[in-house]
VOPAGU-2260 file (C-alpha; in pm, 1 decimal, decimal comma):
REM VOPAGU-2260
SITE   aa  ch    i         X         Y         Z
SITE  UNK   A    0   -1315,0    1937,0    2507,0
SITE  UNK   A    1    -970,6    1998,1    2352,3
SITE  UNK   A    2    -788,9    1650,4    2319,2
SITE  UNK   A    3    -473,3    1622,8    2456,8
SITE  UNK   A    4    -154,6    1522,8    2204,6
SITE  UNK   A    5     112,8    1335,5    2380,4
SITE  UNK   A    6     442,2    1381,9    2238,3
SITE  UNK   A    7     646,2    1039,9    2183,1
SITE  UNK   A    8     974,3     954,9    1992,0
SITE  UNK   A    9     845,1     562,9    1960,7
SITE  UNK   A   10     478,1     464,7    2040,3
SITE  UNK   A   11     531,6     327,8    2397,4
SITE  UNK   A   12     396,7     -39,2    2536,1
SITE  UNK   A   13      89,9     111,6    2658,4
SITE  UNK   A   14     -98,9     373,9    2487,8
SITE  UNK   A   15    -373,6     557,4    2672,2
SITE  UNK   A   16    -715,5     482,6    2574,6
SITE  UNK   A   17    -863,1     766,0    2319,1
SITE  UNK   A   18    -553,3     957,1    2280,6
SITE  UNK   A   19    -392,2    1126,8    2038,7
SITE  UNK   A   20     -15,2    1047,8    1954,5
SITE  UNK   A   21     259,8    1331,9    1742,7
SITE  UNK   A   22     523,8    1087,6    1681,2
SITE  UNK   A   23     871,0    1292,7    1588,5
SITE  UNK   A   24    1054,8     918,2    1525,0
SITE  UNK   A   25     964,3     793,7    1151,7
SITE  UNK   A   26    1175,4     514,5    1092,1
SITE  UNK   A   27    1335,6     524,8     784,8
SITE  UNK   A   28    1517,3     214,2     772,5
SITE  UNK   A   29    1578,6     -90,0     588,1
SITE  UNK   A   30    1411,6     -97,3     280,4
SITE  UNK   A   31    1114,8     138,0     359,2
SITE  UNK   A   32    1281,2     359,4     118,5
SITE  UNK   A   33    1234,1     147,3    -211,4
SITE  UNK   A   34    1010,0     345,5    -425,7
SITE  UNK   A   35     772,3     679,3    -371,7
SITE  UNK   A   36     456,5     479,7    -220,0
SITE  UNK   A   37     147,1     700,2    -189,5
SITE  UNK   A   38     -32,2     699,9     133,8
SITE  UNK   A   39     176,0     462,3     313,0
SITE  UNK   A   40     180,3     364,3     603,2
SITE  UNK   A   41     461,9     483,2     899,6
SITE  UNK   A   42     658,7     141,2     996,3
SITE  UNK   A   43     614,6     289,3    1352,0
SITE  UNK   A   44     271,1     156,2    1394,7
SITE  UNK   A   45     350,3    -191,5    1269,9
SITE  UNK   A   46     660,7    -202,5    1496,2
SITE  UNK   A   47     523,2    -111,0    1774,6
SITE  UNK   A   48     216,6    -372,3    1782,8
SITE  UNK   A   49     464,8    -693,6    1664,9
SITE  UNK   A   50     721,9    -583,0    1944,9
SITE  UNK   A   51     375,0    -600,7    2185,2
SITE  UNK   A   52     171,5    -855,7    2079,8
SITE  UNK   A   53     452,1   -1153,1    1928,9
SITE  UNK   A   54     759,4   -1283,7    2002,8
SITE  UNK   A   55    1050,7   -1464,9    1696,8
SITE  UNK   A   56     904,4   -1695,6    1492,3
SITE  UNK   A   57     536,6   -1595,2    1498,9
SITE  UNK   A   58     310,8   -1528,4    1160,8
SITE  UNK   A   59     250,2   -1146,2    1079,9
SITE  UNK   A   60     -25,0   -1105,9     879,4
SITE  UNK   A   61    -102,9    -767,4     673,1
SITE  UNK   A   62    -459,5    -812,7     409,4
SITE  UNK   A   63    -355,9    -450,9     238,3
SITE  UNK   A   64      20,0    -510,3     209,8
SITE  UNK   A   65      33,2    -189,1      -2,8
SITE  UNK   A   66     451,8    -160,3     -12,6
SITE  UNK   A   67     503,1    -383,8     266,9
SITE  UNK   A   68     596,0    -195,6     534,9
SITE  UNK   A   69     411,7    -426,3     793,2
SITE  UNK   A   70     669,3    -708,8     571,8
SITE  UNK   A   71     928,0    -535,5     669,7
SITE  UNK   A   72     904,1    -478,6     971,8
SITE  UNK   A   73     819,4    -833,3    1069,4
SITE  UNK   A   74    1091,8   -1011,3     884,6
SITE  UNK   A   75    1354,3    -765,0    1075,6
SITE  UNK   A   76    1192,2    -849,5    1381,3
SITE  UNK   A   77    1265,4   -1226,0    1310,2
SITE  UNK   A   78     867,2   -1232,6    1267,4
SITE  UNK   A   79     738,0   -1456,7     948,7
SITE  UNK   A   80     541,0   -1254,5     704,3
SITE  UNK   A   81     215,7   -1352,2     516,9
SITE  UNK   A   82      91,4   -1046,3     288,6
SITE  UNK   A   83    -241,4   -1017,4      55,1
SITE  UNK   A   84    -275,2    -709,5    -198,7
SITE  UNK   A   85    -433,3    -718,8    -577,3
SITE  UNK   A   86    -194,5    -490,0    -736,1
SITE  UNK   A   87      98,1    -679,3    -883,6
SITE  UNK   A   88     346,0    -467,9    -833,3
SITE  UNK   A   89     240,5    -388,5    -476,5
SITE  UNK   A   90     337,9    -759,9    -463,6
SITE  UNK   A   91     663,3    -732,2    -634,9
SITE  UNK   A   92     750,1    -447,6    -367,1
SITE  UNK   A   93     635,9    -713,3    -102,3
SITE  UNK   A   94     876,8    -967,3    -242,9
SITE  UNK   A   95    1149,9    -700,4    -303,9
SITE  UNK   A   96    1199,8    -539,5      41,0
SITE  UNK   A   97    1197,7    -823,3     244,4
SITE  UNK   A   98    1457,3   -1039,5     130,4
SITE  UNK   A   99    1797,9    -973,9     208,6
SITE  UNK   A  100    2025,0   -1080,5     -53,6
SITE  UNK   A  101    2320,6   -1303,8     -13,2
SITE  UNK   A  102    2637,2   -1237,6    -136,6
SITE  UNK   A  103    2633,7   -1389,8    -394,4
SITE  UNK   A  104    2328,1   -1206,5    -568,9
SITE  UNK   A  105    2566,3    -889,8    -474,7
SITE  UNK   A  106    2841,3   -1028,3    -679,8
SITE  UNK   A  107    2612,9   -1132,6    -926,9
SITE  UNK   A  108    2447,0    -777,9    -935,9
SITE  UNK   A  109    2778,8    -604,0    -912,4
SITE  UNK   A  110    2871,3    -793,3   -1256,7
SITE  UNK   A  111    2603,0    -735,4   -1458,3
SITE  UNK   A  112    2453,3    -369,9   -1386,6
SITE  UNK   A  113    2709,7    -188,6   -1619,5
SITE  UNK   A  114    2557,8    -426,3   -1928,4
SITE  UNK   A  115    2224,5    -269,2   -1805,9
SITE  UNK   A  116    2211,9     -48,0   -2105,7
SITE  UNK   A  117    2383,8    -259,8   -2371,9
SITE  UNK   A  118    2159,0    -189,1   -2678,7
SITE  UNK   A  119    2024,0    -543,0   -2794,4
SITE  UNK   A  120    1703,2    -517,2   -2896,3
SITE  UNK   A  121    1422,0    -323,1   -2769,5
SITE  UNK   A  122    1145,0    -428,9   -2540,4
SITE  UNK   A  123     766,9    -347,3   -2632,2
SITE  UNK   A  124     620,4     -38,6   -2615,6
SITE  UNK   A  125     414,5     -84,2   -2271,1
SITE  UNK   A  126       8,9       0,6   -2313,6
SITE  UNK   A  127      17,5     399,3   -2244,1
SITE  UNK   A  128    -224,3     595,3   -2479,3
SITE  UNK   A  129      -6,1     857,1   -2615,7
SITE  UNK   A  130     288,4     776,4   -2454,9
SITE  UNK   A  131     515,6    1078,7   -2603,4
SITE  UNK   A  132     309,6    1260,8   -2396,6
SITE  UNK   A  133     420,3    1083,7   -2095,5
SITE  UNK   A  134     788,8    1060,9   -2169,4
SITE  UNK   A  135    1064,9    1231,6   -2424,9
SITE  UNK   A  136    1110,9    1002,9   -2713,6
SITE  UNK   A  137    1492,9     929,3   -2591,5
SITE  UNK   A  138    1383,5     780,6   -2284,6
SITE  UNK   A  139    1129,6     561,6   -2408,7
SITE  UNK   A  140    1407,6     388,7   -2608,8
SITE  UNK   A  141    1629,6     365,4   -2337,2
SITE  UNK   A  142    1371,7     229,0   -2100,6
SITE  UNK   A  143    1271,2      17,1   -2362,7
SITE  UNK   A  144    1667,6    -139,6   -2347,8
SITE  UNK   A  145    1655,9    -157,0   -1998,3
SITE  UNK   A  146    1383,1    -356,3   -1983,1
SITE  UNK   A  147    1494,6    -615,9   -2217,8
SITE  UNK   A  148    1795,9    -643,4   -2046,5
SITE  UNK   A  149    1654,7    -688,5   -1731,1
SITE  UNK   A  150    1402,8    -966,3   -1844,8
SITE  UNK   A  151    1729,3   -1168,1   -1948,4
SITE  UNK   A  152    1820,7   -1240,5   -1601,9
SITE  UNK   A  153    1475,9   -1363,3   -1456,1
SITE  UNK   A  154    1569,7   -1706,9   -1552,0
SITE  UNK   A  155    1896,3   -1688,6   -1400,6
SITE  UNK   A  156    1873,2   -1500,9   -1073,9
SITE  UNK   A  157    1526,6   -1415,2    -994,4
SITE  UNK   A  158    1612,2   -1194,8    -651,2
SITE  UNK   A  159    1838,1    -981,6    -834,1
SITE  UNK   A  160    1538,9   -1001,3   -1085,0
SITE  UNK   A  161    1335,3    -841,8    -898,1
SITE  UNK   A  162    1536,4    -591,2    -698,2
SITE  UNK   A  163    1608,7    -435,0   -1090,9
SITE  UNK   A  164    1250,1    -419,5   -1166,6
SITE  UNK   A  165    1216,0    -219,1    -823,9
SITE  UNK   A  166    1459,7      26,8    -915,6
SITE  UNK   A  167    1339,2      20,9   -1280,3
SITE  UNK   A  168     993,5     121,7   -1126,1
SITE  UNK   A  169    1117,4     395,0    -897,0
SITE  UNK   A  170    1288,4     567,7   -1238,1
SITE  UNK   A  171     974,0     553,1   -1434,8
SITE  UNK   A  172     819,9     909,8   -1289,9
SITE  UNK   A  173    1145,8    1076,4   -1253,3
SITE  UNK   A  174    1248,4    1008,1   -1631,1
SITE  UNK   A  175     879,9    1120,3   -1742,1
SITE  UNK   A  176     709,3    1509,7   -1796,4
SITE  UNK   A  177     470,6    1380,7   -1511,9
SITE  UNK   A  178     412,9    1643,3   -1245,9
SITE  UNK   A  179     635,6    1517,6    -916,0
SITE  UNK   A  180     458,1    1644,9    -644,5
SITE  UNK   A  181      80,2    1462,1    -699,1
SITE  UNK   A  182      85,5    1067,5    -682,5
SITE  UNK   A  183    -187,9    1084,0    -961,7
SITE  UNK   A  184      17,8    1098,4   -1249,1
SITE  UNK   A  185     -59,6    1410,8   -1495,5
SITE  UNK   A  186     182,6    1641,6   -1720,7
SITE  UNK   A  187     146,0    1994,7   -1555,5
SITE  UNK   A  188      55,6    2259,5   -1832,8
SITE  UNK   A  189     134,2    2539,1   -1645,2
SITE  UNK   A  190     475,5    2429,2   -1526,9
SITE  UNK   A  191     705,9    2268,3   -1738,5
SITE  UNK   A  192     873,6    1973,1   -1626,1
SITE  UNK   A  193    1263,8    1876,8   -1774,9
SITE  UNK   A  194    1235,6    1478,5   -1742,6
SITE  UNK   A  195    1539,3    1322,5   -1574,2
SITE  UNK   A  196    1765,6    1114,9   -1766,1
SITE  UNK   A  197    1691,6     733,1   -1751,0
SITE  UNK   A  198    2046,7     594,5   -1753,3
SITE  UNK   A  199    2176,0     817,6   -1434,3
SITE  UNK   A  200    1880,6     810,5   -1270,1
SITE  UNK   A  201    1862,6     410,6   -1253,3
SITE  UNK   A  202    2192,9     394,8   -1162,1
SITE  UNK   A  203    2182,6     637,7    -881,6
SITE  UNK   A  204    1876,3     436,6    -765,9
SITE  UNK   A  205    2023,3      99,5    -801,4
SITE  UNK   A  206    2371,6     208,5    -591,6
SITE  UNK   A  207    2149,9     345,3    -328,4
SITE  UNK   A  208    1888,7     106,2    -299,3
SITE  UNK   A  209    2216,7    -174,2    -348,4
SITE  UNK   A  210    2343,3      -8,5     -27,8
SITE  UNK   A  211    2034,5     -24,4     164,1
SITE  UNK   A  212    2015,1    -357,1      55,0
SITE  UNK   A  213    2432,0    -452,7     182,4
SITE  UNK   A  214    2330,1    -266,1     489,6
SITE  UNK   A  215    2138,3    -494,7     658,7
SITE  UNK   A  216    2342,6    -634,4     941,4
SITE  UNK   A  217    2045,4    -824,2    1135,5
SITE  UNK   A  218    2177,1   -1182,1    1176,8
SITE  UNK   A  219    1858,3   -1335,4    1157,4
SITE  UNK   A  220    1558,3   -1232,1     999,9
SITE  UNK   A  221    1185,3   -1366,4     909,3
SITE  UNK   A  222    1028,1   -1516,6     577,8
SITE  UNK   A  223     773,1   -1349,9     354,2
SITE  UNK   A  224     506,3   -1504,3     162,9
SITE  UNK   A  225     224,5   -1304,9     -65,3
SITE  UNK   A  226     -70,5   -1598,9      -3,9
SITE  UNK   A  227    -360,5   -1393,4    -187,9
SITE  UNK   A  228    -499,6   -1151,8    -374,3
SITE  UNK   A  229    -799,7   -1011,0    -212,6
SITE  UNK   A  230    -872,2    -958,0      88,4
SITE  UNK   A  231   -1235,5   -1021,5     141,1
SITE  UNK   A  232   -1135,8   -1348,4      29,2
SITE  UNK   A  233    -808,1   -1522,8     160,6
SITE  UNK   A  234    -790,3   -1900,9      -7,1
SITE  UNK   A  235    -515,7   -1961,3     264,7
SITE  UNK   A  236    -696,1   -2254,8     476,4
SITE  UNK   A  237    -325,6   -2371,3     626,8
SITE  UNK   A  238    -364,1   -2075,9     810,7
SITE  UNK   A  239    -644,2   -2168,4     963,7
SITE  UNK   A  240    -602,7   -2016,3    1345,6
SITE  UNK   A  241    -247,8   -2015,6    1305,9
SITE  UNK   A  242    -159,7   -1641,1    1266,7
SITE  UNK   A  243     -17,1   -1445,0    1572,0
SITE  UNK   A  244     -73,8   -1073,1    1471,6
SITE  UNK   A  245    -242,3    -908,4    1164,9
SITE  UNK   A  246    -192,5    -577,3    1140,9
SITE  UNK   A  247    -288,4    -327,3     828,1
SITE  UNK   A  248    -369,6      37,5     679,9
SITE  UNK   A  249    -713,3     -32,6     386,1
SITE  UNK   A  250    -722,0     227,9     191,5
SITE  UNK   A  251    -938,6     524,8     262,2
SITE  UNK   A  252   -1297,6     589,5     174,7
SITE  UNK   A  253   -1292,0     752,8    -146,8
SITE  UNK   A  254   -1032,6     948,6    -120,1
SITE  UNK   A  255    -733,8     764,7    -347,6
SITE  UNK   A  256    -704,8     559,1    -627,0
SITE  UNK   A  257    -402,4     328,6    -634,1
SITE  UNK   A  258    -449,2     187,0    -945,5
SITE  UNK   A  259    -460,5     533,1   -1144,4
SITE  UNK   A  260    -136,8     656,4    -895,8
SITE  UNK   A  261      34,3     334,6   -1008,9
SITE  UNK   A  262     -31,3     354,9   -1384,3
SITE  UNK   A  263     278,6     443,6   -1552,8
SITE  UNK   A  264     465,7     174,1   -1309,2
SITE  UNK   A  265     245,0    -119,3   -1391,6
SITE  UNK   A  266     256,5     -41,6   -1784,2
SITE  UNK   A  267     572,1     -43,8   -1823,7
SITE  UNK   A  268     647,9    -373,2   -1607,1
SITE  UNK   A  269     338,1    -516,0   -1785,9
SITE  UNK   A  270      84,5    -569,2   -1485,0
SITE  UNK   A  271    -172,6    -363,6   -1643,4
SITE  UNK   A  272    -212,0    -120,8   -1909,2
SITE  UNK   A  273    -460,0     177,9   -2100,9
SITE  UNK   A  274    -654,5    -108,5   -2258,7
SITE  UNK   A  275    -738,1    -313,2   -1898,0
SITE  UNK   A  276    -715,5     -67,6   -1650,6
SITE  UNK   A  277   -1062,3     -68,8   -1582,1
SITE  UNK   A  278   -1143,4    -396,7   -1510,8
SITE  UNK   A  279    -844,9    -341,6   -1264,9
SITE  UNK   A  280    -975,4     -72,4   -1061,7
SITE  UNK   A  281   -1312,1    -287,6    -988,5
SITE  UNK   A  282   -1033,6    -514,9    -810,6
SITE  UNK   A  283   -1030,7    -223,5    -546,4
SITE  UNK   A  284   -1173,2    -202,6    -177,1
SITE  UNK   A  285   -1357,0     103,1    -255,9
SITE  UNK   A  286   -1371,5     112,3    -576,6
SITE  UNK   A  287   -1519,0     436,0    -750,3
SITE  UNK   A  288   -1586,5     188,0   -1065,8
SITE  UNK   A  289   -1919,9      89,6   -1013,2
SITE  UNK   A  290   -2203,8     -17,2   -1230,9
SITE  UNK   A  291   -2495,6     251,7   -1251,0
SITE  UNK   A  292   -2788,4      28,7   -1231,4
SITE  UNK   A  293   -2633,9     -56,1    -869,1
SITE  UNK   A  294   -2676,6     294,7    -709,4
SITE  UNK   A  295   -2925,1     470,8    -937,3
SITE  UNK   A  296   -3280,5     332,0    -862,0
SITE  UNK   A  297   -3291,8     272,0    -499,3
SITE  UNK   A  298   -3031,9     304,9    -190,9
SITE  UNK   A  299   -2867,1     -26,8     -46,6
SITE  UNK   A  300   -2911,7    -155,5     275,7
SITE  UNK   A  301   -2669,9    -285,0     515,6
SITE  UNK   A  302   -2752,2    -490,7     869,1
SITE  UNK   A  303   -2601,5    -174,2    1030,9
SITE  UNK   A  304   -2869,2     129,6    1131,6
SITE  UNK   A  305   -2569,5     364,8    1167,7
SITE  UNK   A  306   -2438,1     243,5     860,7
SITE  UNK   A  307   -2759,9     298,0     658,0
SITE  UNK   A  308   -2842,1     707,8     840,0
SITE  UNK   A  309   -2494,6     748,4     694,7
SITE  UNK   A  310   -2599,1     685,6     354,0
SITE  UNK   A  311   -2911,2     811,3     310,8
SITE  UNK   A  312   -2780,5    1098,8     416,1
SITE  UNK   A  313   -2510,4    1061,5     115,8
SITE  UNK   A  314   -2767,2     964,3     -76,3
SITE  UNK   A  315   -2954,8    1280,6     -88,4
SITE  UNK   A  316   -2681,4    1479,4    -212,7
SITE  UNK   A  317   -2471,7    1217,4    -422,0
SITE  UNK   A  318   -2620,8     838,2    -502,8
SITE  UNK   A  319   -2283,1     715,8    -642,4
SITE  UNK   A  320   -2103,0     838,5    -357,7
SITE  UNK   A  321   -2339,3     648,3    -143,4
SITE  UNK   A  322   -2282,5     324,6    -266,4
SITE  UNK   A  323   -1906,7     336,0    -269,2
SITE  UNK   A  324   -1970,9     390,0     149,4
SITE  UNK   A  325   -2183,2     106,0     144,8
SITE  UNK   A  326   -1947,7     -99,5     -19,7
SITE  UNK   A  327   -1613,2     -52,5     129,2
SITE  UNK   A  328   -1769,3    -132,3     507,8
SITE  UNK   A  329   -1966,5    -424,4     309,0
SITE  UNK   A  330   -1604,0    -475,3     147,0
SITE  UNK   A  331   -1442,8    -437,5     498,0
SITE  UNK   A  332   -1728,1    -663,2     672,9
SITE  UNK   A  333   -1574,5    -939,3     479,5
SITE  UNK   A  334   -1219,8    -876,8     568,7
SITE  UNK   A  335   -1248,7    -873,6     896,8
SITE  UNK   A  336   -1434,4   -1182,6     845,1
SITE  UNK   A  337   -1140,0   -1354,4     667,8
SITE  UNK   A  338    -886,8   -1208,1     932,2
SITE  UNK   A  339   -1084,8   -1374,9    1219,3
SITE  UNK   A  340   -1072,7   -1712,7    1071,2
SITE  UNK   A  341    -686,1   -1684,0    1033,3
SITE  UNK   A  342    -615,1   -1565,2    1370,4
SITE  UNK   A  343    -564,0   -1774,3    1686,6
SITE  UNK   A  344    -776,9   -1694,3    1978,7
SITE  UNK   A  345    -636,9   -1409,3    2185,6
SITE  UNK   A  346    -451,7   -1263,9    1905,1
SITE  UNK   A  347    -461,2    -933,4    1814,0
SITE  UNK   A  348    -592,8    -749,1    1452,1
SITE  UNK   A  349    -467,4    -383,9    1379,9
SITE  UNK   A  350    -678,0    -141,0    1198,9
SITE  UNK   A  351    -532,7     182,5    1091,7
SITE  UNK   A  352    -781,7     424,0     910,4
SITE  UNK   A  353    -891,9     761,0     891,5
SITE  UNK   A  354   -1208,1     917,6     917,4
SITE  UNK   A  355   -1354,7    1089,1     565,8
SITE  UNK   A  356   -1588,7    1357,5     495,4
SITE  UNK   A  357   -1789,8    1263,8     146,8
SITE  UNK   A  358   -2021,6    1549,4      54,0
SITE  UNK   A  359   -1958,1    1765,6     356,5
SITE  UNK   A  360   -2074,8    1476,8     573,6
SITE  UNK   A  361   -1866,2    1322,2     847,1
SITE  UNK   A  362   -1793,0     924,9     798,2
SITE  UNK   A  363   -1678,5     799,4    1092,6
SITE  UNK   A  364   -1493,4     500,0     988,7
SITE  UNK   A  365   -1285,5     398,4    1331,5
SITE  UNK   A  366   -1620,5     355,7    1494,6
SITE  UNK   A  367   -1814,3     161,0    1242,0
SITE  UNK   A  368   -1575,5     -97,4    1190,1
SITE  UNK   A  369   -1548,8    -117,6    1540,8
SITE  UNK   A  370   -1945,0    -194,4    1560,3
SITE  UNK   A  371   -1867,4    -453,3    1223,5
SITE  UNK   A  372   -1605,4    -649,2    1431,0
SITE  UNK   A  373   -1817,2    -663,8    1727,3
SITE  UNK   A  374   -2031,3    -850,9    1547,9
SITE  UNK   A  375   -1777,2   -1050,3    1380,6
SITE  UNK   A  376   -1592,3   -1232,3    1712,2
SITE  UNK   A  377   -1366,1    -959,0    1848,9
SITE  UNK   A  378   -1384,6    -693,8    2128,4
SITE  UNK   A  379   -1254,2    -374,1    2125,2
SITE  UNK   A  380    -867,6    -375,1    2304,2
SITE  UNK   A  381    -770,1     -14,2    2293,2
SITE  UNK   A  382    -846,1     318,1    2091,3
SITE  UNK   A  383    -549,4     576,2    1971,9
SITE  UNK   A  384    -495,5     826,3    1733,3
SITE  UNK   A  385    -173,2     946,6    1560,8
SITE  UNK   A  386    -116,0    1305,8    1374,2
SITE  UNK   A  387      11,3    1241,1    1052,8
SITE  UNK   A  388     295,5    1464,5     960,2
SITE  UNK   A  389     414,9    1353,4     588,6
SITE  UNK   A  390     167,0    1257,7     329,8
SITE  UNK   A  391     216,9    1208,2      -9,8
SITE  UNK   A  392    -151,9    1258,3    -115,4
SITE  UNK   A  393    -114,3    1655,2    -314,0
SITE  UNK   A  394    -455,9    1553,3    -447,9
SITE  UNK   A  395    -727,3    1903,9    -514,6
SITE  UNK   A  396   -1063,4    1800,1    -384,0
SITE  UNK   A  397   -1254,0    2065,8    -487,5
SITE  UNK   A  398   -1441,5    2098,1    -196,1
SITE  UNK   A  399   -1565,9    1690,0    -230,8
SITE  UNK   A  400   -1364,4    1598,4      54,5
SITE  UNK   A  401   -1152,0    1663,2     377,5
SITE  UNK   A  402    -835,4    1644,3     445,0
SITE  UNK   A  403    -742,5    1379,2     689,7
SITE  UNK   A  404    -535,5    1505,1     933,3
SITE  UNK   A  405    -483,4    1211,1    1160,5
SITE  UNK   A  406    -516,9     846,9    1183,2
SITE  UNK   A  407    -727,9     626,0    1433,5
SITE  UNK   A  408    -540,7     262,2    1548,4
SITE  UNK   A  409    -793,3       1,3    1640,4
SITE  UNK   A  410    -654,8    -241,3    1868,6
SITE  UNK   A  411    -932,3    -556,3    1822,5
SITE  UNK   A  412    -854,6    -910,5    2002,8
SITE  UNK   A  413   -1006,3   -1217,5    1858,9
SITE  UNK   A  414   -1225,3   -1370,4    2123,7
């Protein structure tokens, strides 16, 4: 049976159980804008479930804060934010997009970003293997300047800080020969790309960021906090039963890897680099970087019977593959673990994932961590999908993989 889409320009207050959303709205506003984020996630899912489920003053809480567009949205809401990711700069785009600078960090900006480029003294080379390959000689150097000059002001205003080393980032791929169209970085050998120039390009990213920034007219507006790292494991005991709302978007079952997407960024603003960027990926909920001796010998084993058909079945055809299943629902298992402790009773937690195919065989993901949070204190509240209409994700499979053409939004309630 054909499912029926329902057309909508905002997800309304009550979605029909098992239905399938094309949502023509995609807010753009605020900060969502800051930086090219792959896979992110649409504020209008986020929006919708705060507006539903809180009220001013309540705790948000997202465990895969990616680029912080749950953040965002709650702090314009008036909502408080709590966020967990691993990647560093994932959390400096957290911090970034949900403050609203005062007016005096805009005077204070205003002043200083035409000394931006004053040559004194060069910053480090970041940890990039090869790096001429990556970028023309010219703009190393003058990224190299930039970033010393930037570094200057952390002691003195670390918001404006910050908001430079956002628009710093969001220059990085412009200014290099990477290919722009694929979020995994790689210079194209069959088309030849002219590298922007770093100087302009910051600039033009600054004023228009700086204007997104001066734009926000909302009187009153949340706080945001980044209170962990990992989120099978959230060392926040304040928030004990406390939170109001967590809502989120893990990543998808091997199908991208942030870390690699991110690489250039993180080098340069010193996260991570060439030499560590391993022990890094590891860091990942379904993580690709994974001991042989683990998967080789014998299958694993979950508590889950549909969980364990579903990898033998992998199994046969690809052993590696069939561990990294077991261990992002294993991975997931714990999350959902962590999210119930935080959450009061009643309250709401927000899945948003899509459904893989891993060796030409169908992993239904929405389903099987709705059996894990069964098991784990919460009952299923309602069941939607959502087309999704803009991806940045131009990755080629090679036949290892299927495209995911829509998203599944699992309402659970803590009971």
């Amino acid at each position: 049976m054909r499912t029926q889409i329902i057309q909508v320009e905002e997800i309304p207050t009550s979605v029909p159980f098992n239905s399938t959303l094309e949502i023509s709205n995609n807010i753009h506003r605020h900060t969502h804008g800051f930086f090219k984020y792959p896979c992110k996630f649409i504020p209008n899912i986020p929006r919708w479930a705060i507006l539903k489920y809180t009220k001013e003053g309540d705790l948000v809480l997202d465990p895969f804060a990616g680029s912080g567009t749950t953040l965002v949205e709650a702090v314009m809401l008036n909502r408080n934010a709590l966020g967990v990711d691993f990647d560093k700069f994932s959390q400096l785009l957290c911090n970034t997009k949900t403050l609203k600078l005062s007016k005096d960090d805009l005077n204070f900006l205003s002043r200083i970003k035409d000394s931006l480029f004053n040559n004194v003294g060069l910053y480090k080379l970041p940890d990039i293997y090869n790096i001429e390959h990556w970028f023309p000689k010219e703009n190393i150097k003058e990224f190299q300047t930039l970033k010393s000059n930037i570094d200057k002001i952390k002691d003195i205003n670390e918001r404006v800080y910050n908001f430079l080393l956002v628009c710093f980032a969001s220059s990085i791929r412009k200014c290099s020969f990477a290919d722009d169209t694929s979020p995994k970085p790689y210079v194209s050998s069959r088309i030849k790309k002219n590298p922007q120039k770093v100087k302009t390009t910051f600039y033009n990213l600054l004023d228009y960021y700086f204007n997104q920034m001066d734009s926000i007219n909302i009187q009153k507006i949340g706080k945001s906090k980044i209170i962990g790292d990992d989120a099978r494991n959230i060392k926040a005991e304040q928030y004990t039963n406390k939170v109001d709302l967590s809502i989120t978007s893990p990543p998808y079952i091997n199908a991208f890897d942030y870390v690699r997407s991110l690489r250039l960024e993180n080098s340069w603003l010193g996260f991570y680099g060439d030499t560590n960027i391993i022990e890094i990926k590891k860091k990942q909920v379904g993580t690709e970087v994974i001991p042989i001796k683990d998967y080789i010998y014998k299958k694993p084993h979950s508590n889950s019977k549909k969980i364990d058909f579903l990898i033998s079945k992998i199994y046969e055809k690809d052993k590696k593959r069939a561990f990294v299943v077991y261990k992002f629902f294993k991975d997931m298992e714990l999350n959902i673990n962590q999210v119930h402790k935080l959450l009061k009773s009643n309250s709401h937690y927000i899945i948003v994932v899509g459904d893989s195919t891993i060796r030409n065989i169908k992993v239904d993901t929405h389903n099987i961590l709705i059996d894990i949070a069964k098991t784990k204190g919460f009952q299923l509240e309602n069941l939607f999908s959502y087309i999704i209409k803009n991806r940045y994700l131009r990755i080629p499979r090679k036949g290892r993989g299927g495209l995911i053409k829509k998203d599944w939004v699992i309402d659970l309630v803590k009971i």
